[in-house]
C-alpha positions as CSV (number, residue, x, y, z in Angstrom):
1,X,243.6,-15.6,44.0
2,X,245.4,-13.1,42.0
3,X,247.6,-9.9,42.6
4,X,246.0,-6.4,42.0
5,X,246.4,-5.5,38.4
6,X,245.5,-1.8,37.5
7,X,243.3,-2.1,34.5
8,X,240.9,0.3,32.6
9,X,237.6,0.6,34.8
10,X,235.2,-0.1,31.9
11,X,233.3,2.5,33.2
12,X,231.4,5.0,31.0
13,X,228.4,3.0,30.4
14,X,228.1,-0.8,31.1
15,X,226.3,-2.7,29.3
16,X,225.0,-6.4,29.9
17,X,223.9,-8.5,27.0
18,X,222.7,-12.0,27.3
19,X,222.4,-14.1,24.0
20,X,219.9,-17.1,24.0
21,X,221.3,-19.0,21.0
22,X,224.8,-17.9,20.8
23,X,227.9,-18.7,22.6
24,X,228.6,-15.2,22.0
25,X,227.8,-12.2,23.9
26,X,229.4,-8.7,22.6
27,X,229.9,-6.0,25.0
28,X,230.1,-2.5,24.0
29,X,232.3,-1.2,27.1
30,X,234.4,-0.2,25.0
31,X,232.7,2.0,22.1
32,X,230.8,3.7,24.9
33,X,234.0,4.9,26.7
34,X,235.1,6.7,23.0
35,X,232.0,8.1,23.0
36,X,231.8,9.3,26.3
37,X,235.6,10.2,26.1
38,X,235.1,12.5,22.5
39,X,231.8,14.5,24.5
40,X,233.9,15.0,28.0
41,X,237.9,14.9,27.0
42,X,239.7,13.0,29.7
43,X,236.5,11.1,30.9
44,X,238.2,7.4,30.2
45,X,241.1,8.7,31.9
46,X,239.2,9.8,35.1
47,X,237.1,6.7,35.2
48,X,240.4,4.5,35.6
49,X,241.8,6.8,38.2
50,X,238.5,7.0,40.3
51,X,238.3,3.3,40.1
52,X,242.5,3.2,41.1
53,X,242.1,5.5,43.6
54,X,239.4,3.8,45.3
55,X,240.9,0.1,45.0
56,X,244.6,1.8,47.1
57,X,242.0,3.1,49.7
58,X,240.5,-0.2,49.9
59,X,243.6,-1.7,50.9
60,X,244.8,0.5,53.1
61,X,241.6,0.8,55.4
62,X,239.2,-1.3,57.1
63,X,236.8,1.9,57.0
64,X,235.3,0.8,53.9
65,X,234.4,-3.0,55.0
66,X,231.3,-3.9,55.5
67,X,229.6,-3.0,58.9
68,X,226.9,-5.3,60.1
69,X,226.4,-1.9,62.6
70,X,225.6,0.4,60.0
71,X,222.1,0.3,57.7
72,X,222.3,1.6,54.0
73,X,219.0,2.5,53.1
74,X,218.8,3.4,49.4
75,X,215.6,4.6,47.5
76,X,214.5,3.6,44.5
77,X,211.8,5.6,41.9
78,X,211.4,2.5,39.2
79,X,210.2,4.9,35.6
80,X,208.1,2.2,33.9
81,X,208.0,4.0,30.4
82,X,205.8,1.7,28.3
83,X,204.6,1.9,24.4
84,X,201.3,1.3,23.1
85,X,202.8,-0.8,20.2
86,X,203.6,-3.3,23.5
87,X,201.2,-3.3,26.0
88,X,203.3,-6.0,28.0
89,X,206.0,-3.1,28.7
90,X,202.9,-1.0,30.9
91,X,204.5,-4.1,33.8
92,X,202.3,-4.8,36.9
93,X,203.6,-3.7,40.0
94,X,203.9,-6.7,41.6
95,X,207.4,-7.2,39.2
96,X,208.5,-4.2,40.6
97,X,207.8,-5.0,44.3
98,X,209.6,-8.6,43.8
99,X,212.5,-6.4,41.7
100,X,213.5,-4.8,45.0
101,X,213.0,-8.2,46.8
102,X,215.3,-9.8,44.9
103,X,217.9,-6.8,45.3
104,X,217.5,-6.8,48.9
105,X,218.2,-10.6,49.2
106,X,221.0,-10.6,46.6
107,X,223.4,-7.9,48.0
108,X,222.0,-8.9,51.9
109,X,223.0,-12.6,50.9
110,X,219.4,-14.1,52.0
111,X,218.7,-15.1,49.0
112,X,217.3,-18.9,48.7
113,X,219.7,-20.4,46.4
114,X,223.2,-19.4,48.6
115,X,223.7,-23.0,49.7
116,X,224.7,-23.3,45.8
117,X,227.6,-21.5,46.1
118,X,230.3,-24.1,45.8
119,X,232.4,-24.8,48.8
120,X,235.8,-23.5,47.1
121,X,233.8,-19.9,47.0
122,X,231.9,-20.2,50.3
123,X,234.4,-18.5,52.4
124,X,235.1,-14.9,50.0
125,X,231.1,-14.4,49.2
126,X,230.2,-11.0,50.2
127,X,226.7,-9.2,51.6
128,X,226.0,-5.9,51.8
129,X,224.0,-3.8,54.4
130,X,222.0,-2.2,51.9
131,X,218.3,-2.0,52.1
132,X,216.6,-1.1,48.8
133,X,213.1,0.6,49.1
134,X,210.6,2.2,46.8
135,X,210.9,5.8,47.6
136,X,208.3,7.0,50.1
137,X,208.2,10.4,49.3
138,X,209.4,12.8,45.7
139,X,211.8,15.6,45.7
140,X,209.0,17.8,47.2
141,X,208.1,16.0,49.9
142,X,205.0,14.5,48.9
143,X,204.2,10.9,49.6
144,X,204.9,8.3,46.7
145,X,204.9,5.1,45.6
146,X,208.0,5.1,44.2
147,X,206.5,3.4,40.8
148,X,206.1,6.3,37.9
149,X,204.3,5.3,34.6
150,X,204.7,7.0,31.7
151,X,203.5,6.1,28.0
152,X,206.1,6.7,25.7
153,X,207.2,7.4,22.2
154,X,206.3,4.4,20.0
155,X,209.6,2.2,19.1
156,X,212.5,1.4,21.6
157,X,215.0,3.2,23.4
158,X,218.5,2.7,23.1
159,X,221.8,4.0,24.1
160,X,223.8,7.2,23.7
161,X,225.5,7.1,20.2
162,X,227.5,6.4,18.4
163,X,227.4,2.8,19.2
164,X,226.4,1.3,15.7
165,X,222.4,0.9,17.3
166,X,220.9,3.3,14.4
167,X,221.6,6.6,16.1
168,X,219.3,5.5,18.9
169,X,219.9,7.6,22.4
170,X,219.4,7.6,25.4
171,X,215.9,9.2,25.3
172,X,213.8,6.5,27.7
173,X,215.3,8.7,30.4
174,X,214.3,12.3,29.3
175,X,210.2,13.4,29.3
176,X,210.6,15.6,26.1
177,X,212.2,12.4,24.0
178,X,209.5,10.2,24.8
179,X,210.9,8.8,28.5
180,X,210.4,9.6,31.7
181,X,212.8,12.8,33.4
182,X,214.9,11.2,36.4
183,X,214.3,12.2,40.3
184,X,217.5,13.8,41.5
185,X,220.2,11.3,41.1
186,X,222.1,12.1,43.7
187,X,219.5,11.3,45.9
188,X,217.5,8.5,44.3
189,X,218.2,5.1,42.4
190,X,216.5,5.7,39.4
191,X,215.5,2.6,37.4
192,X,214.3,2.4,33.9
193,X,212.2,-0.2,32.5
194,X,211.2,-0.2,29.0
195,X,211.6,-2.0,25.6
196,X,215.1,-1.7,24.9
197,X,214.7,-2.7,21.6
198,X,217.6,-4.5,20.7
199,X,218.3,-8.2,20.8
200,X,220.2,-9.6,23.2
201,X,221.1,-6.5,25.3
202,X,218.9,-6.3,28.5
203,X,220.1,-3.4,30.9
204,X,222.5,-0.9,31.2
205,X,224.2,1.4,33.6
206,X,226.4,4.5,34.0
207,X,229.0,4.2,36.8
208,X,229.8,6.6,39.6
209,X,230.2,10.1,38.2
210,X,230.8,13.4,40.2
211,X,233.9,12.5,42.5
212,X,236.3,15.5,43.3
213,X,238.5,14.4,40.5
214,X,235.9,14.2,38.0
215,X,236.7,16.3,34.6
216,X,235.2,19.3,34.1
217,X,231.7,19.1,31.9
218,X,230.8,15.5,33.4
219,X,228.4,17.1,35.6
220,X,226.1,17.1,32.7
221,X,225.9,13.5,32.4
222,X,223.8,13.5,36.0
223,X,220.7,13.6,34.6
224,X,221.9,9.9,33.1
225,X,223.2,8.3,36.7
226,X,221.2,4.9,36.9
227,X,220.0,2.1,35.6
228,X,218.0,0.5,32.4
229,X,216.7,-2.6,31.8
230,X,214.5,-4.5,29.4
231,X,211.0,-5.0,30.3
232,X,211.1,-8.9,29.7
233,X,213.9,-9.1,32.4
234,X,212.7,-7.7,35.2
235,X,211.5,-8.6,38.4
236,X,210.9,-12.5,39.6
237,X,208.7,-15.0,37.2
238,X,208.3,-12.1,34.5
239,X,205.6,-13.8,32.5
240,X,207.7,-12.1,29.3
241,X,211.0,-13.5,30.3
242,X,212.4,-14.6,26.9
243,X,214.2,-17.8,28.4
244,X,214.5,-19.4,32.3
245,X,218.3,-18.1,32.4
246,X,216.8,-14.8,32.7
247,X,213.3,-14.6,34.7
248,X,215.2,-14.2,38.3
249,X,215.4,-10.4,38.7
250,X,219.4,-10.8,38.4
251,X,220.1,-8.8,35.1
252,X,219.0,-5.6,37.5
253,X,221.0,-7.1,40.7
254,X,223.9,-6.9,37.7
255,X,223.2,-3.3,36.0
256,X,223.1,-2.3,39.9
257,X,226.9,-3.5,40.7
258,X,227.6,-1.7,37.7
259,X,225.9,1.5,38.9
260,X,227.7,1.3,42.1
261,X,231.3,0.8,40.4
262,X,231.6,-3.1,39.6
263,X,233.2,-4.4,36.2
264,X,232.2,-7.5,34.3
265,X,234.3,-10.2,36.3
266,X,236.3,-10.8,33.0
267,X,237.1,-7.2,32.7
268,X,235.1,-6.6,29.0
269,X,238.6,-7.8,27.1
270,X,239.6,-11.1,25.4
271,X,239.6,-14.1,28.1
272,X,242.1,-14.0,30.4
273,X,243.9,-10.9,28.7
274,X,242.2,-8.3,31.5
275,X,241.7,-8.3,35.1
276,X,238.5,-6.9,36.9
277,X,240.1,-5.3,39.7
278,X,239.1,-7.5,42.2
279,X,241.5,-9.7,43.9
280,X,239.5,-12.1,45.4
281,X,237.4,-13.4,41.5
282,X,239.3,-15.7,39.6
283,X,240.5,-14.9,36.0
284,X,238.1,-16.0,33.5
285,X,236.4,-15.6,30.1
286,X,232.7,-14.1,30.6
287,X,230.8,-17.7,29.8
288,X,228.2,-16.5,27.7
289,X,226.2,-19.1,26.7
290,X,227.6,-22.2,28.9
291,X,224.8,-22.2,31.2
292,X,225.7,-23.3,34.5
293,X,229.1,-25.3,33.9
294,X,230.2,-26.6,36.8
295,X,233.6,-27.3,34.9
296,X,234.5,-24.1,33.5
297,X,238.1,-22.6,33.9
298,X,238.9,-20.5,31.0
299,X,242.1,-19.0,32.6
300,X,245.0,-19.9,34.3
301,X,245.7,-18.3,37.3
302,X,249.0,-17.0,37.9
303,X,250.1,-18.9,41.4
304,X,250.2,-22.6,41.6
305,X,246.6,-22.6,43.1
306,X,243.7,-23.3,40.4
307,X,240.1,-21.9,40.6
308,X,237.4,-22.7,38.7
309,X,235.5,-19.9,36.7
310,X,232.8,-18.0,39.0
311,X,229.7,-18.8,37.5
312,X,228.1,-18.0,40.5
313,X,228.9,-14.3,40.2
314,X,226.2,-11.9,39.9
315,X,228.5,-10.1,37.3
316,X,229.4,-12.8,34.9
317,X,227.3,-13.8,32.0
318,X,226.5,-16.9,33.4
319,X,222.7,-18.7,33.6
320,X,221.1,-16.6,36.1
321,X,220.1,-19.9,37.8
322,X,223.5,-20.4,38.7
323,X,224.0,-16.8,40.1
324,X,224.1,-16.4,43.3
325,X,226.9,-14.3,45.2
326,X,229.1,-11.2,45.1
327,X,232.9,-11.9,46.6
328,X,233.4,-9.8,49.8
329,X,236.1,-7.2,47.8
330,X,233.2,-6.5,45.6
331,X,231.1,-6.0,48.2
332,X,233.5,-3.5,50.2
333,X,234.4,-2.1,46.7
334,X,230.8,-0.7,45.8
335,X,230.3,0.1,50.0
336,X,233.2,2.4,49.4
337,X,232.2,3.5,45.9
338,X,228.5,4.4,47.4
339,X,229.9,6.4,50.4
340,X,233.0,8.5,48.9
341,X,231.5,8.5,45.1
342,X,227.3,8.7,45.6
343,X,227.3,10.2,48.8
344,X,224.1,11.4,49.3
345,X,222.3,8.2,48.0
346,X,222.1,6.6,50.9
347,X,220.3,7.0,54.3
348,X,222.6,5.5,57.2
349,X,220.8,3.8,60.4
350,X,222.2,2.2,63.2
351,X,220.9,-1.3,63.6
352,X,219.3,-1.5,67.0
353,X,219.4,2.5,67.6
354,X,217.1,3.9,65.0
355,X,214.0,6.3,65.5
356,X,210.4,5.6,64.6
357,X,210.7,8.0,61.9
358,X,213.4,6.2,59.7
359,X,213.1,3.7,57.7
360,X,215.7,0.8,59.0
361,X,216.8,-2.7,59.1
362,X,216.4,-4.7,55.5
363,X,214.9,-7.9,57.3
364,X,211.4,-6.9,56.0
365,X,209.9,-5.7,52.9
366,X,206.0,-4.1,52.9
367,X,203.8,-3.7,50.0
368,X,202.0,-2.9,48.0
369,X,203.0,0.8,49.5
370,X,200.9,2.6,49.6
371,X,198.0,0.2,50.4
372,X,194.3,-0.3,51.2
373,X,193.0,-3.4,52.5
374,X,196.0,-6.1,52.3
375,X,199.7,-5.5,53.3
376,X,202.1,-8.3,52.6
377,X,205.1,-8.5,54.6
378,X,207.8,-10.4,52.8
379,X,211.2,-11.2,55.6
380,X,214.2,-12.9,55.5
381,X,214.0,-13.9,58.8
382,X,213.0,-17.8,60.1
383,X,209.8,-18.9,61.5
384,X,207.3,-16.2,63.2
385,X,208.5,-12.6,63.8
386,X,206.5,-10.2,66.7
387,X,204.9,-7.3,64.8
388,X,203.4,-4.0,66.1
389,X,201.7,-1.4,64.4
390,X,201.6,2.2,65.3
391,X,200.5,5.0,64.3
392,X,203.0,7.9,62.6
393,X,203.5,10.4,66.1
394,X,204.1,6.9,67.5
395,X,200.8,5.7,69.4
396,X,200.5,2.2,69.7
397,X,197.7,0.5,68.0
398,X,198.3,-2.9,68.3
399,X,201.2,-5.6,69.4
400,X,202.5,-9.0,69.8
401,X,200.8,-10.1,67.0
402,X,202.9,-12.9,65.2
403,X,203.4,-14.0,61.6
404,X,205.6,-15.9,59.4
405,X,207.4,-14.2,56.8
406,X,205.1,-13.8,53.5
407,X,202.1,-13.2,55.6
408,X,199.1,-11.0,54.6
409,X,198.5,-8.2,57.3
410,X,194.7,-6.9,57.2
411,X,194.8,-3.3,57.2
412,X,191.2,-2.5,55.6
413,X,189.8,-1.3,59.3
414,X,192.4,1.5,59.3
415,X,191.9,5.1,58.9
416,X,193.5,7.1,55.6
417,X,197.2,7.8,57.0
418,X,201.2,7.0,57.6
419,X,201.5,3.7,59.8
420,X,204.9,2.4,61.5
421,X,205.4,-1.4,61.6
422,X,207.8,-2.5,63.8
423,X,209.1,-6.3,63.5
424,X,211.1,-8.0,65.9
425,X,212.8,-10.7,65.1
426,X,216.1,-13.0,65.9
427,X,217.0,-10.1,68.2
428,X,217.1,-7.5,65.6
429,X,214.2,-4.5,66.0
430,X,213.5,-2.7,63.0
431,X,211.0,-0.4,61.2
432,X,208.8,0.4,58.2
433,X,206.8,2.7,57.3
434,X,203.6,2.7,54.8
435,X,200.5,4.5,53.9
436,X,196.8,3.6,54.0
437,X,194.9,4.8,50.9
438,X,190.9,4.5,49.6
């Protein structure tokens, strides 16, 4: 669609804003960078060579495509850091367990609405591999539930100054400001969810930091490495979704392809000035505030061939109603960006080979995690799947039991303890692991 253009990775921080009334939605891409840039000289600089440097890799390699052999297993500790001034930021769980549904069907490409994709895009959307999973155990070993709550400072949090947001920080994300301290971010996905506090913006994200040619000094941004976003935004059907555009879980499938290296498709400069990098997304403006126009194309394209804007990308500011794909260079651009530039995130499985001890295969979801009397299994798979249950040194308890995906699993008979559930289905074998409570 276009010829590689090597462009500024708006990198430092990315921030998503989505306007409800306006037609205009301003990014701050750029401020951050400075300020990033004037607390860690030659940060801007390294962000556009890490980005470069991974794009020539990219194109020289078919290392970095995505495998359907290999499993990506990546856990997630979700901070919900509420304030008594707002009760509705103290979210229920169940946003949180539909939050990593969502990601999982996203950035697997099961999600429901694919067959909206329009046919000119069909044959570059991408899925990913990755199986997203509240964190089973914390750095010391102990089991979790991968949900922390914490009440917090009264009054929003904010960004790391100077951005023009009253001096506000980035204090959601540090216990002695008010927030919540992350789990090592090397090893865990750490989301944020609080009130942000300022209108319009709903999530944020710091890009992949700590690569051999990092500066100097930038190790000291770890503690920031993941992802923010507004209470109001996330998880499915959030009962304080602000508008429909927004109540599908997407602005956190979006802060996410930030977090794992992905620009704004317009490339946070004036339409069709910058390029995002990504050979296979059309140039185009950002479309804030068009909802789903089927007739956009703000750019032309350089070769004789036309496309239409990408509305249904996950990284455009388009109605999350018409979002509904990554293009396949995006999705090989954050599978390389996970595995040379957060290389300890991830826990790879073998699809078909793994042991009863590891968590594997993203066809099924379990929660709530742990549990005591109900377990729902939410799938991707079609029609009945064959489940058995065993216990954690691997005795069998029970098998060929069948159920459709969505299906309640009565586990109140169970003794206190770690359970395996193995589900077979479509010729795939894969396991999950849970916990019984009382």
């Amino acid at each position: 669609m276009k010829h590689l253009t090597q462009k500024l990775f708006i990198g430092a921080l990315l921030i998503s804003i989505t306007s409800f009334a306006q037609t205009n939605q301003p990014c701050y891409s750029f401020d951050v960078i400075k300020a990033m840039d004037q607390r860690i000289p030659g940060y801007a600089a390294k962000v556009k060579k890490a980005f470069e440097d991974n794009k020539e890799l990219l194109l020289h390699t078919t290392s970095y495509k995505t495998n359907a052999d290999t499993l990506y297993n990546i856990p997630v500790v979700v901070h919900i850091v509420s304030t008594s001034s707002v009760p509705a930021t103290n979210i229920d769980d169940s946003l949180v367990y539909s939050q990593i549904e969502v990601l999982n069907q996203d950035y697997g490409r099961t999600n429901p609405d694919t067959g909206n994709t329009r046919d000119e895009f069909k044959p570059i959307a991408g899925s990913l591999r990755f199986r997203f999973f509240l964190a089973d155990t914390d750095p010391a070993g102990n089991p979790s539930t991968g949900i922390i709550r914490k009440v917090g400072t009264p009054g929003a949090f904010g960004f790391l100054p100077p951005l023009g947001f009253g001096g506000v920080g980035d204090e959601v994300k540090r216990d002695a400001d008010g927030g919540s301290d992350p789990w090592p971010t090397n090893r865990y996905l750490n989301i944020w969810v609080c009130d942000i506090g300022i209108p319009g913006v709903l999530g944020y994200a710091f890009p992949p930091t700590g690569a051999m040619n990092w500066p100097a000094g930038s190790e000291t941004d770890s503690a920031s490495q993941g992802v923010v976003i507004d209470y109001t935004t996330f998880g499915r059907n959030n009962p304080n979704a602000l508008a429909p555009e927004v109540g599908r879980g997407r602005s956190c499938t979006h802060e996410v392809g930030h977090y794992l290296g992905l620009r704004h498709i317009w490339a946070d400069e004036t339409a069709c000035a910058e390029d995002d990098g990504i050979d296979d997304t059309p140039r185009q403006g950002d479309n804030s505030g068009q909802a789903c126009n089927l007739s956009a194309n703000t750019c032309t394209e350089t070769g004789a061939v036309q496309f239409k804007d990408m509305i249904e990308n996950y990284m455009d500011y388009s109605d999350e109603r018409c979002q509904n794909m990554f293009s396949r260079q995006q999705a090989d651009m954050m599978l390389l960006n996970l595995v040379t530039l957060r290389p300890d995130l991830a826990i790879k499985t073998q699809v078909g080979g793994v042991g009863i001890n590891n968590v594997s295969e993203s066809v099924f979801t379990v929660y709530p995690n742990p549990v005591s009397t109900s377990l729902r299994v939410s799938g991707s798979w079609k029609g009945e799947a064959k489940f058995s249950l065993y216990q954690i040194n691997g005795r069998l308890i029970s098998s060929n039991q069948s159920w459709e995906a969505g299906s309640d699993i009565d586990v109140s008979h169970l003794p206190i303890g770690l359970y395996i559930l193995k589900v077979e289905s479509e010729g795939r074998v894969s396991h999950g692991r849970f916990e019984v409570i009382r």
